[in-house]
PyMOL Python script that loads the backbone (N, CA, C, O; Angstrom):
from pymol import cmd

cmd.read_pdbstr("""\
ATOM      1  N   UNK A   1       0.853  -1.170   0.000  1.00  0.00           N
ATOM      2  CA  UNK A   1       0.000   0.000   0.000  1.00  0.00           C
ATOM      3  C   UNK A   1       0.898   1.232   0.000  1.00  0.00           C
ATOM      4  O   UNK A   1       1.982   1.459   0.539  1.00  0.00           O
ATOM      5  N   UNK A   2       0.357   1.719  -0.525  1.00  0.00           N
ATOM      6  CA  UNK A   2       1.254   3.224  -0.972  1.00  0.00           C
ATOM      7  C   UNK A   2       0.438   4.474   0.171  1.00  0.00           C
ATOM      8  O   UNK A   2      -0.792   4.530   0.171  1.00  0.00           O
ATOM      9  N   UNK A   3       1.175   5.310   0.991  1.00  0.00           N
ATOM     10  CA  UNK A   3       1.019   6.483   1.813  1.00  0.00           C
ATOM     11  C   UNK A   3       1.470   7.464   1.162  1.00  0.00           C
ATOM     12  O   UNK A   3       2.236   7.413   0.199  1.00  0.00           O
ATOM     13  N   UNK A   4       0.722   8.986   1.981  1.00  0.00           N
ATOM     14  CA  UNK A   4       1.469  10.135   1.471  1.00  0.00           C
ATOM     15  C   UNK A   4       1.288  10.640   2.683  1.00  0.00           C
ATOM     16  O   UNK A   4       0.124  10.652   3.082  1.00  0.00           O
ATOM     17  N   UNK A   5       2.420  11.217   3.639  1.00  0.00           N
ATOM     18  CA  UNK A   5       3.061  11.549   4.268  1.00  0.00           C
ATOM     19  C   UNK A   5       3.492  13.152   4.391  1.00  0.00           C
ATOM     20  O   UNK A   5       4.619  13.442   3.989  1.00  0.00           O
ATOM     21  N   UNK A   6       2.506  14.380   5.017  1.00  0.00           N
ATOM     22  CA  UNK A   6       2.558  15.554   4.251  1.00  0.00           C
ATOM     23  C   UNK A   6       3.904  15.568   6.051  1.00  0.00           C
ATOM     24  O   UNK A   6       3.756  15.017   7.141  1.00  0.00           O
ATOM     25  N   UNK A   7       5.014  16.437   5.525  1.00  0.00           N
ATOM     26  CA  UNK A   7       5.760  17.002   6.403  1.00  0.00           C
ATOM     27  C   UNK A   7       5.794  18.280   6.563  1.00  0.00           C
ATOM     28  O   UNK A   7       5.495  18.982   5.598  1.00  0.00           O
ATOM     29  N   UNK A   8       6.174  18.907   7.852  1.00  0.00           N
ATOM     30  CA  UNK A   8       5.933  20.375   8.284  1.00  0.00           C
ATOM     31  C   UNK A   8       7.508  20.717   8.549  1.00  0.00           C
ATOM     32  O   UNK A   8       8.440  19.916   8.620  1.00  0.00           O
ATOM     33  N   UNK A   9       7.542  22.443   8.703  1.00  0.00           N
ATOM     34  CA  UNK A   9       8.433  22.846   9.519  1.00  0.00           C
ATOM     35  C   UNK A   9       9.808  22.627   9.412  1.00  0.00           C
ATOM     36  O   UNK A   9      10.405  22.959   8.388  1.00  0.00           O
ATOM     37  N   UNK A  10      10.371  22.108  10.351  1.00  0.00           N
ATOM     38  CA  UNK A  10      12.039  21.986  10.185  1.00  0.00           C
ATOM     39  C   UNK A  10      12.101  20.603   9.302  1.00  0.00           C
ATOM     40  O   UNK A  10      13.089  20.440   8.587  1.00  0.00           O
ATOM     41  N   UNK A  11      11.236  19.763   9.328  1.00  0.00           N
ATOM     42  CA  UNK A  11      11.036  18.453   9.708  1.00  0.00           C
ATOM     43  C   UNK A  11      10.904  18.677   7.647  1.00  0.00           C
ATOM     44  O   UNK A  11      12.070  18.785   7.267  1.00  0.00           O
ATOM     45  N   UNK A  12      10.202  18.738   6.747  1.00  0.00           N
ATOM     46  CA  UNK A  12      10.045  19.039   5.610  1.00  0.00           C
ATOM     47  C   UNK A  12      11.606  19.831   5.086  1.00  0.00           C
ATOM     48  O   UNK A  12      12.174  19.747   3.997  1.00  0.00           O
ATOM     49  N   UNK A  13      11.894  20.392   5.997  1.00  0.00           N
ATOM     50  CA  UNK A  13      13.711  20.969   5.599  1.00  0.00           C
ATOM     51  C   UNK A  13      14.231  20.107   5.431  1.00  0.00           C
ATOM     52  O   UNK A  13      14.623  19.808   4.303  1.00  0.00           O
ATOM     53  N   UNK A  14      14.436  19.378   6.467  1.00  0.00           N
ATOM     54  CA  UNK A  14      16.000  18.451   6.885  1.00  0.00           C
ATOM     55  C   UNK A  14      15.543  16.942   5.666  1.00  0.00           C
ATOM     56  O   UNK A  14      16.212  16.011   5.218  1.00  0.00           O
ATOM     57  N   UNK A  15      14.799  17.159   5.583  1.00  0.00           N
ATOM     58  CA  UNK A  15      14.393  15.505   4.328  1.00  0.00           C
ATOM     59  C   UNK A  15      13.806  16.498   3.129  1.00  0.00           C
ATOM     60  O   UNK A  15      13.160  15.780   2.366  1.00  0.00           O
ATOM     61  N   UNK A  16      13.795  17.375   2.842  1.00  0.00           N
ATOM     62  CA  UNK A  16      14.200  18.569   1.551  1.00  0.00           C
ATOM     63  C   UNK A  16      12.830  17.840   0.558  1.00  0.00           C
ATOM     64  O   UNK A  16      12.826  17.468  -0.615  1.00  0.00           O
ATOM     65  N   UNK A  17      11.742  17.841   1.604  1.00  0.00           N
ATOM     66  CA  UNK A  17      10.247  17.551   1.038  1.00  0.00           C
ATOM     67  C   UNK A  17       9.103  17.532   1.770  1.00  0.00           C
ATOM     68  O   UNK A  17       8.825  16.825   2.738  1.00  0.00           O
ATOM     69  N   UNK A  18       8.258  18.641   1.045  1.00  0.00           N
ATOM     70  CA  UNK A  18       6.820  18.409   2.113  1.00  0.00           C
ATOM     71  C   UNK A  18       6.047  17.076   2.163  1.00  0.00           C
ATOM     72  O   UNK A  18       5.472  16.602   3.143  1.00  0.00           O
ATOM     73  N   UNK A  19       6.132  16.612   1.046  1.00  0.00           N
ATOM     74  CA  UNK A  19       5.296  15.496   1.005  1.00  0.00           C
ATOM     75  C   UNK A  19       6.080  14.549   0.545  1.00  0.00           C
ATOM     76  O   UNK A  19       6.644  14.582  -0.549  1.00  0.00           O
ATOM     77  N   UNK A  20       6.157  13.567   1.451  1.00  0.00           N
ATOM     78  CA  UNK A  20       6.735  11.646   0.577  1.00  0.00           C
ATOM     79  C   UNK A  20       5.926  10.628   0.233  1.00  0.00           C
ATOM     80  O   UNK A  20       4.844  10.283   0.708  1.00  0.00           O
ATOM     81  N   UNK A  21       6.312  10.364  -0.293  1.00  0.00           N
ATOM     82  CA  UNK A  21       5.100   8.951  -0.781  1.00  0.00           C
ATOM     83  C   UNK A  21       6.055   7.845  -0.554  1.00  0.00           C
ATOM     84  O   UNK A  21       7.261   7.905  -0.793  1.00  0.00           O
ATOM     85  N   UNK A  22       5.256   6.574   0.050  1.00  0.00           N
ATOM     86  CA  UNK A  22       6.401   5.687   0.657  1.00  0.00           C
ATOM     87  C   UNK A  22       5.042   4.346   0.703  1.00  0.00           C
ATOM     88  O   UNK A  22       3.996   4.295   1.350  1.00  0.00           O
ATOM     89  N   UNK A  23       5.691   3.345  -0.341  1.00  0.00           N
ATOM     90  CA  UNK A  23       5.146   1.981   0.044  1.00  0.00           C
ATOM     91  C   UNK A  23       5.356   1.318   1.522  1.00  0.00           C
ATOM     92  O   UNK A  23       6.246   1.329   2.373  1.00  0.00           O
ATOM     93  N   UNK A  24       4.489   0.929   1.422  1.00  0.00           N
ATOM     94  CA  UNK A  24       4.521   0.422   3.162  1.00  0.00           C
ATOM     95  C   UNK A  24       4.965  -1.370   2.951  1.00  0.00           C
ATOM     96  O   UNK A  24       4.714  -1.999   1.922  1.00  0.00           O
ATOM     97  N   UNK A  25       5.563  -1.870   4.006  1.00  0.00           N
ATOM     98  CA  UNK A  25       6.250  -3.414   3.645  1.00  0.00           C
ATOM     99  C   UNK A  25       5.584  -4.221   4.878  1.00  0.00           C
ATOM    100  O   UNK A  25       6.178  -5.046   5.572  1.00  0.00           O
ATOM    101  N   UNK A  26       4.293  -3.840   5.012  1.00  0.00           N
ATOM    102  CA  UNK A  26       3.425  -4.333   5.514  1.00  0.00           C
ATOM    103  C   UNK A  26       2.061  -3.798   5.556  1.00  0.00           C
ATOM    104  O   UNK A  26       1.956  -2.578   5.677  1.00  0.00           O
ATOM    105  N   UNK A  27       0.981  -4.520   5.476  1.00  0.00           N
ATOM    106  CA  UNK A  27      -0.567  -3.734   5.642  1.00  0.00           C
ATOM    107  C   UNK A  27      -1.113  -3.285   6.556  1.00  0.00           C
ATOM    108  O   UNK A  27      -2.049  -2.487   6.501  1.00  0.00           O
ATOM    109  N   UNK A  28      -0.504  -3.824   7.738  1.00  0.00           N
ATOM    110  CA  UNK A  28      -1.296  -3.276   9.320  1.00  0.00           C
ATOM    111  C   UNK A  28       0.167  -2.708   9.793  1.00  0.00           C
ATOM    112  O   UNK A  28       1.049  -3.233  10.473  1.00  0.00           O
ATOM    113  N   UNK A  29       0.084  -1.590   9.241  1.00  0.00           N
ATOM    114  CA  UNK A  29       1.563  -0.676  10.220  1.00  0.00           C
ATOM    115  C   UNK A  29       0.741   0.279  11.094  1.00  0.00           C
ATOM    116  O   UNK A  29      -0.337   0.715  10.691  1.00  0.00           O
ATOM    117  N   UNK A  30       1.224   0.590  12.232  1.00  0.00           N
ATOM    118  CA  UNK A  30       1.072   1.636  12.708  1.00  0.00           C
ATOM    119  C   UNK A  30       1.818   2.903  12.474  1.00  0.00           C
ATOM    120  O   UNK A  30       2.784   2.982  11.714  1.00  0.00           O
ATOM    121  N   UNK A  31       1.204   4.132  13.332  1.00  0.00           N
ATOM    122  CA  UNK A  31       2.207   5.593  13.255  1.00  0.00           C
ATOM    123  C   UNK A  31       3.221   5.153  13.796  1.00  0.00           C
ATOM    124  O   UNK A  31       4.201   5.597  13.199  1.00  0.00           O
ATOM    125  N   UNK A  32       3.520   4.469  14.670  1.00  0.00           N
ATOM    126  CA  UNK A  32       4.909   4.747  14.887  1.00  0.00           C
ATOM    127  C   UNK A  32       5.730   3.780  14.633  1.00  0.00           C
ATOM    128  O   UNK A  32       6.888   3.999  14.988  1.00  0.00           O
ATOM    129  N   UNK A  33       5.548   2.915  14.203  1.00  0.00           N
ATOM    130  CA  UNK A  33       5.940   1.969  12.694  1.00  0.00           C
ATOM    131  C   UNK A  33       6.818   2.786  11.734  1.00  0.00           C
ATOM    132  O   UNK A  33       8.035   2.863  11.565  1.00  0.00           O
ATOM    133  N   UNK A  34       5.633   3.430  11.110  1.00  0.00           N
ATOM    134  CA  UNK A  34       5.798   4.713   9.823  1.00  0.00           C
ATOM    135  C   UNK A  34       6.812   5.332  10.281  1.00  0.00           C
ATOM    136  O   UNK A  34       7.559   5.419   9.306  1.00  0.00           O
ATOM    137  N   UNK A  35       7.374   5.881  11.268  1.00  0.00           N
ATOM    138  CA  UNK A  35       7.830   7.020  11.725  1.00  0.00           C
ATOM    139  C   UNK A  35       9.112   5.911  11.927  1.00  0.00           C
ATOM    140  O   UNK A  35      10.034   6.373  11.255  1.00  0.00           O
ATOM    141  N   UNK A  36       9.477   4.866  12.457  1.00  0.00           N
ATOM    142  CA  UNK A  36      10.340   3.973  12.361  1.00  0.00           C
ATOM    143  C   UNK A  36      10.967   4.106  10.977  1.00  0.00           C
ATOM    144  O   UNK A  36      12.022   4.703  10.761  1.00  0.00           O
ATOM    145  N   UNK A  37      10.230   3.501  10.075  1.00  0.00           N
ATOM    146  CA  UNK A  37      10.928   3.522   8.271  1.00  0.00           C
ATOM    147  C   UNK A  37      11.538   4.582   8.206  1.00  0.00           C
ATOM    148  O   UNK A  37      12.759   4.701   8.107  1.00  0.00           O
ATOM    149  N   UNK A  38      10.267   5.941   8.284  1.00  0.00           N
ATOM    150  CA  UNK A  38      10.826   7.223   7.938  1.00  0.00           C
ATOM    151  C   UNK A  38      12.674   7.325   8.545  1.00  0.00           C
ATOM    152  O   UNK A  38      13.721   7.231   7.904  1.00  0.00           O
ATOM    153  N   UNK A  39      12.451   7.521   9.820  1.00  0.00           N
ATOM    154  CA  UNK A  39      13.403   7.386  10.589  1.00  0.00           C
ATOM    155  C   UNK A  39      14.560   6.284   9.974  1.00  0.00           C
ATOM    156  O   UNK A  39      15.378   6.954   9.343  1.00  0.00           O
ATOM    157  N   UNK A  40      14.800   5.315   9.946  1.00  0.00           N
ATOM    158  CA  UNK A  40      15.372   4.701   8.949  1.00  0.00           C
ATOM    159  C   UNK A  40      16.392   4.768   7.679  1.00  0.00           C
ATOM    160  O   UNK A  40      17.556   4.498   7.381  1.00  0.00           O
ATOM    161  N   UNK A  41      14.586   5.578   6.848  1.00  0.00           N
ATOM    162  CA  UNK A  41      15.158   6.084   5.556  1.00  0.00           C
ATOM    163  C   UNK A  41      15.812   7.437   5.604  1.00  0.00           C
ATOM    164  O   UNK A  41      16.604   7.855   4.760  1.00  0.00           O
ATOM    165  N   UNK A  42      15.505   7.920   6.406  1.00  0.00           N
ATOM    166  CA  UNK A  42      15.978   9.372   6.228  1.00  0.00           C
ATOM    167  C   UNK A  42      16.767   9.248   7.791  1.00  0.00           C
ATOM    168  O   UNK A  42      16.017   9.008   8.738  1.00  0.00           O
ATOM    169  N   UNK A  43      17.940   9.373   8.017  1.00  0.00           N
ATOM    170  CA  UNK A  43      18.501   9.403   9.148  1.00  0.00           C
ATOM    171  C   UNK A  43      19.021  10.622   9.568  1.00  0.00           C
ATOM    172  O   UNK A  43      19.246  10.686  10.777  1.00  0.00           O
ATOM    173  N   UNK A  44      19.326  11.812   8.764  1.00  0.00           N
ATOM    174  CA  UNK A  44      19.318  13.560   9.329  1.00  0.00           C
ATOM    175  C   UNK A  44      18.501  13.829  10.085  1.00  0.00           C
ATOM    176  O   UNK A  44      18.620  14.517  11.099  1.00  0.00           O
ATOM    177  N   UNK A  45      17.093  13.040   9.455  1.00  0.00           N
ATOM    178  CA  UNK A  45      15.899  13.186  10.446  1.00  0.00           C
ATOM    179  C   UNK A  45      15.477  12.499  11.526  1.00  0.00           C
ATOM    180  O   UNK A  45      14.467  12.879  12.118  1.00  0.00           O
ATOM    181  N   UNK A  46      15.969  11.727  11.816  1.00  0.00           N
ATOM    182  CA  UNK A  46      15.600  10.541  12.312  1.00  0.00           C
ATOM    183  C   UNK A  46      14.942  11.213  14.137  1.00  0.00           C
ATOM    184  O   UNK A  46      13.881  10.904  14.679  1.00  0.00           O
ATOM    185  N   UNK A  47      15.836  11.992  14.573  1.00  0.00           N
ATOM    186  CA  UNK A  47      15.466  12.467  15.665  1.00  0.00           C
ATOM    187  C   UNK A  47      14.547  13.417  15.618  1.00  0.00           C
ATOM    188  O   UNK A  47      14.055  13.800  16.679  1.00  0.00           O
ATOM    189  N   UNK A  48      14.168  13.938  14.483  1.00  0.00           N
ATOM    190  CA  UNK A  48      12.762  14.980  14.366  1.00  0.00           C
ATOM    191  C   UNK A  48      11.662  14.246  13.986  1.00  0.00           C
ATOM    192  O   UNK A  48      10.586  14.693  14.383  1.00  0.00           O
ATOM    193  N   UNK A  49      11.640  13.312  13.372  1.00  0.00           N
ATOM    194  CA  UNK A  49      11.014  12.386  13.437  1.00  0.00           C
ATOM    195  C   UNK A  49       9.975  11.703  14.910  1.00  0.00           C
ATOM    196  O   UNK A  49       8.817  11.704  15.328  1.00  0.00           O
ATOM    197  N   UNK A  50      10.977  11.320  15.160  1.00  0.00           N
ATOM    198  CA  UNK A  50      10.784  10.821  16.915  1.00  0.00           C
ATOM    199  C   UNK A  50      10.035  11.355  17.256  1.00  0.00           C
ATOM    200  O   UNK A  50       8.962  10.820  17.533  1.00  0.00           O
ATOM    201  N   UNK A  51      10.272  12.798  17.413  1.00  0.00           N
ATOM    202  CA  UNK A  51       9.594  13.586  17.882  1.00  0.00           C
ATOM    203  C   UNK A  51       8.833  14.253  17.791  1.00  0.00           C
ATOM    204  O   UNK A  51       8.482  15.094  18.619  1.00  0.00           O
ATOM    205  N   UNK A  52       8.242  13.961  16.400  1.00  0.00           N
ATOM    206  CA  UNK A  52       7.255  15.223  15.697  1.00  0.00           C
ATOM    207  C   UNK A  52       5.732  13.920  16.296  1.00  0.00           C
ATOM    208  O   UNK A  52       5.714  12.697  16.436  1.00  0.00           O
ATOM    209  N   UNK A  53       4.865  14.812  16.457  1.00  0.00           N
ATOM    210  CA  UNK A  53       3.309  14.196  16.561  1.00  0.00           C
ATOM    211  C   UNK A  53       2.896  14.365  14.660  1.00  0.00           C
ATOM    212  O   UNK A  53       3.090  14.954  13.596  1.00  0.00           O
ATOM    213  N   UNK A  54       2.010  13.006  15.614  1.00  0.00           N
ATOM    214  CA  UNK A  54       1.570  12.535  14.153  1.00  0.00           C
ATOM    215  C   UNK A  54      -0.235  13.042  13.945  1.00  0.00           C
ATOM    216  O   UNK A  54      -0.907  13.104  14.974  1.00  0.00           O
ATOM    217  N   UNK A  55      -0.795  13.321  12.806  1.00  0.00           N
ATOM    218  CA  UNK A  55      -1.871  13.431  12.484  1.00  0.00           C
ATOM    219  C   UNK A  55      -2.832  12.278  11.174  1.00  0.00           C
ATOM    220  O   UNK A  55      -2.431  12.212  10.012  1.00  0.00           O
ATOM    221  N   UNK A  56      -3.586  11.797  11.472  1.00  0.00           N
ATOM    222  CA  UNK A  56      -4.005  10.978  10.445  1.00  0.00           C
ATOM    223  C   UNK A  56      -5.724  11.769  10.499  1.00  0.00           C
ATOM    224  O   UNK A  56      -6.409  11.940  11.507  1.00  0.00           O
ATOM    225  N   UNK A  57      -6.088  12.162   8.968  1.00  0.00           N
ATOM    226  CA  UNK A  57      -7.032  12.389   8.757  1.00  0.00           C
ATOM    227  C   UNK A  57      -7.660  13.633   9.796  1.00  0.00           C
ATOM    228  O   UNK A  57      -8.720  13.773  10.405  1.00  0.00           O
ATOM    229  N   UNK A  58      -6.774  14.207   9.693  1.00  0.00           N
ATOM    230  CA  UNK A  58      -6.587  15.642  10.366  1.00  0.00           C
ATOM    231  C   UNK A  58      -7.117  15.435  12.187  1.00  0.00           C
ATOM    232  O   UNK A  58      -7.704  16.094  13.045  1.00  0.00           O
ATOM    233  N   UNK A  59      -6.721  14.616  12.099  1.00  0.00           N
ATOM    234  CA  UNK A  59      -6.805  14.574  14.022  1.00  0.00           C
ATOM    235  C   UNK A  59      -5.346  14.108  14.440  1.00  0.00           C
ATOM    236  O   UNK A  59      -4.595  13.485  13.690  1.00  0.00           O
ATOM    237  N   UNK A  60      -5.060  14.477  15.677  1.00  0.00           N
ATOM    238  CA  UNK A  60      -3.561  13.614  16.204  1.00  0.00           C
ATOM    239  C   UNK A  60      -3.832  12.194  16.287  1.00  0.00           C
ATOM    240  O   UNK A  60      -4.899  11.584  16.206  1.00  0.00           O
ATOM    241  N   UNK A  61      -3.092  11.944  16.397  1.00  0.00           N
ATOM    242  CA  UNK A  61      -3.225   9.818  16.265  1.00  0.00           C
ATOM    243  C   UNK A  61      -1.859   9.730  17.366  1.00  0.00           C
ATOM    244  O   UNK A  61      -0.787  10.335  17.411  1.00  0.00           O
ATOM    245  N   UNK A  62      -2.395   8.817  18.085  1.00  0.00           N
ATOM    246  CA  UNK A  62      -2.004   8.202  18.895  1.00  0.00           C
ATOM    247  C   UNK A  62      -0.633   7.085  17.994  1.00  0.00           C
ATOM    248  O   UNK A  62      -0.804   6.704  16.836  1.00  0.00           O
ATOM    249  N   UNK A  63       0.239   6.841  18.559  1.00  0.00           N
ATOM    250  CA  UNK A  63       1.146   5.727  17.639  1.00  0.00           C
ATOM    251  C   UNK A  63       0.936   4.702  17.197  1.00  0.00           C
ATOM    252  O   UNK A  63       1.316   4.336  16.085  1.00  0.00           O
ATOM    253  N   UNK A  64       0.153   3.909  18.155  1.00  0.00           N
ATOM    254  CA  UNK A  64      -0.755   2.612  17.676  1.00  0.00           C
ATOM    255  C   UNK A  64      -1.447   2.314  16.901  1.00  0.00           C
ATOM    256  O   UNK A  64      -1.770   1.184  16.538  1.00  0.00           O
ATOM    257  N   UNK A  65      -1.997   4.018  16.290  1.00  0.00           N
ATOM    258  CA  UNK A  65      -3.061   3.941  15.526  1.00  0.00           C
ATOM    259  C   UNK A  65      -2.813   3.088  13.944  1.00  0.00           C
ATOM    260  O   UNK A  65      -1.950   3.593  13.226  1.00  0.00           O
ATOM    261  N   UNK A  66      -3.323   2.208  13.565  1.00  0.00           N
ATOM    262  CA  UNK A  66      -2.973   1.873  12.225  1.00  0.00           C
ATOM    263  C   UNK A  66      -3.366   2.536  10.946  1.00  0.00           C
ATOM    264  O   UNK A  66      -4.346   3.268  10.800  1.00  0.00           O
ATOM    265  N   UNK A  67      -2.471   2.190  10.012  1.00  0.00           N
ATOM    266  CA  UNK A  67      -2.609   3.133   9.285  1.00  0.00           C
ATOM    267  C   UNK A  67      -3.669   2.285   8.119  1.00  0.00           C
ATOM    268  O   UNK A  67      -3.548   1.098   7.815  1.00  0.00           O
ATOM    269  N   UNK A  68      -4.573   3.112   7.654  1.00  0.00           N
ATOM    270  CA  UNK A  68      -5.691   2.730   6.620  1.00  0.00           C
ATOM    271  C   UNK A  68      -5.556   2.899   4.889  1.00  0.00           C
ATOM    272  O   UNK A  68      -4.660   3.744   4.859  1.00  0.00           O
ATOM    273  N   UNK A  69      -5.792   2.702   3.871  1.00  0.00           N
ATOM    274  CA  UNK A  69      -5.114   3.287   2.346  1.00  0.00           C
ATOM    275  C   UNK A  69      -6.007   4.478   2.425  1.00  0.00           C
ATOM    276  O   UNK A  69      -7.173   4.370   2.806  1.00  0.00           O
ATOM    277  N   UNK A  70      -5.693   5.149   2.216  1.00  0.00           N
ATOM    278  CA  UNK A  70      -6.312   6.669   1.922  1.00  0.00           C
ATOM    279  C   UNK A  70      -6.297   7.518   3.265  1.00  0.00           C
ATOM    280  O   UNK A  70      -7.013   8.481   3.537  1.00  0.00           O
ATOM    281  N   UNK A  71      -5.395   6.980   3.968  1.00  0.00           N
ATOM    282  CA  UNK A  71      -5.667   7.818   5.199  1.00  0.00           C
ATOM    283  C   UNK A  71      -4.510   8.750   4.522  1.00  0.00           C
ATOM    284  O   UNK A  71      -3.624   8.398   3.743  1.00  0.00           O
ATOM    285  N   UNK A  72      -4.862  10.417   5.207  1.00  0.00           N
ATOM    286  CA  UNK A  72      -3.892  11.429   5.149  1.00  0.00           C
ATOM    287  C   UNK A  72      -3.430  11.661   6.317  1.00  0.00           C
ATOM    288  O   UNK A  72      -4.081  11.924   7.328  1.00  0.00           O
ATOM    289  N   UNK A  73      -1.670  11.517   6.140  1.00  0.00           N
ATOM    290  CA  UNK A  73      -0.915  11.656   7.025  1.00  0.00           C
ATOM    291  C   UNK A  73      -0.022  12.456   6.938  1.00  0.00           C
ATOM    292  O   UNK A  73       0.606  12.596   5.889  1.00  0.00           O
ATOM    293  N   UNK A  74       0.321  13.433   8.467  1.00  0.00           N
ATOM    294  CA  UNK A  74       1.268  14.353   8.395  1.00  0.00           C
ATOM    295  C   UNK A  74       1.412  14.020   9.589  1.00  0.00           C
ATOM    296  O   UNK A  74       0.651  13.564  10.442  1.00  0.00           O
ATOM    297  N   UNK A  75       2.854  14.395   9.549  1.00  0.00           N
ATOM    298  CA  UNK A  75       4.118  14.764  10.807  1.00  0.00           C
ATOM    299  C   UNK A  75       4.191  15.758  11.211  1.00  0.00           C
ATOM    300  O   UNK A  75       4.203  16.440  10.187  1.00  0.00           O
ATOM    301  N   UNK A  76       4.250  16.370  11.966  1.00  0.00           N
ATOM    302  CA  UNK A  76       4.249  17.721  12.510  1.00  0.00           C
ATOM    303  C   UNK A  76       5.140  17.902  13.813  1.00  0.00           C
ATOM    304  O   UNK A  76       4.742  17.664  14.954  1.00  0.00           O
ATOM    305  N   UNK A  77       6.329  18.332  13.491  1.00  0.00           N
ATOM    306  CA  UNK A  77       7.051  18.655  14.483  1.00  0.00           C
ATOM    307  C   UNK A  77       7.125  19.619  15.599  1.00  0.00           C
ATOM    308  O   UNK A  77       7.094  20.775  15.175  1.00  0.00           O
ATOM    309  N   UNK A  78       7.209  19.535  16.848  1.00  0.00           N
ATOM    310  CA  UNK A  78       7.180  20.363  18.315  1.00  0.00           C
ATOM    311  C   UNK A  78       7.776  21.526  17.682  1.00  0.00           C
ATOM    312  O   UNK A  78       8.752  21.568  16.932  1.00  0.00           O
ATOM    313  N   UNK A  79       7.026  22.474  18.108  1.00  0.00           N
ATOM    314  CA  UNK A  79       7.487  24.360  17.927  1.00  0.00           C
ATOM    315  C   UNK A  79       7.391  24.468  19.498  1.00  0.00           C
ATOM    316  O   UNK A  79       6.939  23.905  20.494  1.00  0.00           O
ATOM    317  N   UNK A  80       8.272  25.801  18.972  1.00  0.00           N
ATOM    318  CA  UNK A  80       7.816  27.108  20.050  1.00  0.00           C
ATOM    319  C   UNK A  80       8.064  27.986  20.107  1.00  0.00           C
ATOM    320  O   UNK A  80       9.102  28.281  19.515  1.00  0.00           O
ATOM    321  N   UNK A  81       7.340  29.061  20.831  1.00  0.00           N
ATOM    322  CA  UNK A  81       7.557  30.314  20.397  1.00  0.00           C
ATOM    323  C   UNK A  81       7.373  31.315  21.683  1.00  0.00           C
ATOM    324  O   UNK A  81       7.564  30.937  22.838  1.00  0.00           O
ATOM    325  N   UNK A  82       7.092  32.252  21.429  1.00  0.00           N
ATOM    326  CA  UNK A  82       7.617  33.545  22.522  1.00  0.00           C
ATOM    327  C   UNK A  82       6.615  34.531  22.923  1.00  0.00           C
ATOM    328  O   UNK A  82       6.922  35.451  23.681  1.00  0.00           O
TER     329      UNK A  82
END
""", "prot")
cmd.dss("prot")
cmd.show_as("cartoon", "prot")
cmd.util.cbc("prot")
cmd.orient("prot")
């Protein structure tokens, strides 16, 4: 199953793309599965990764949550500000 993966922030910098598209090498993955590969594949990121909260279908998702075909997913990495 094929995902698309919208990235934010620093997190879309450091892997030099808002959006990835990434076959999945299993059907019942979870977010933090996903965020494993990502992490993985992209290792600059690997620690923003970790740490960014995840959103599926515009709500936060818990890590466990599994991932569905057509679900929309973004990463969204911890800010802050002043």
């Amino acid at each position: 199953m094929n995902v698309q993966i919208h990235l934010f922030a620093g997190l879309a910098e450091t892997i030099g793309s808002r959006l990835l598209t990434l076959e999945l090498p299993a059907p019942d993955m979870t977010i933090e599965q996903l965020k494993q590969l990502i992490a993985e594949r992209y290792p600059d990121a690997a620690e923003a990764v970790r740490q960014a909260f995840a959103a599926v279908n515009h709500e936060y998702a818990a890590g466990d949550r599994l991932i569905r075909e057509r679900d929309e997913i973004a990463l969204i990495p911890p800010v802050s500000g002043g």
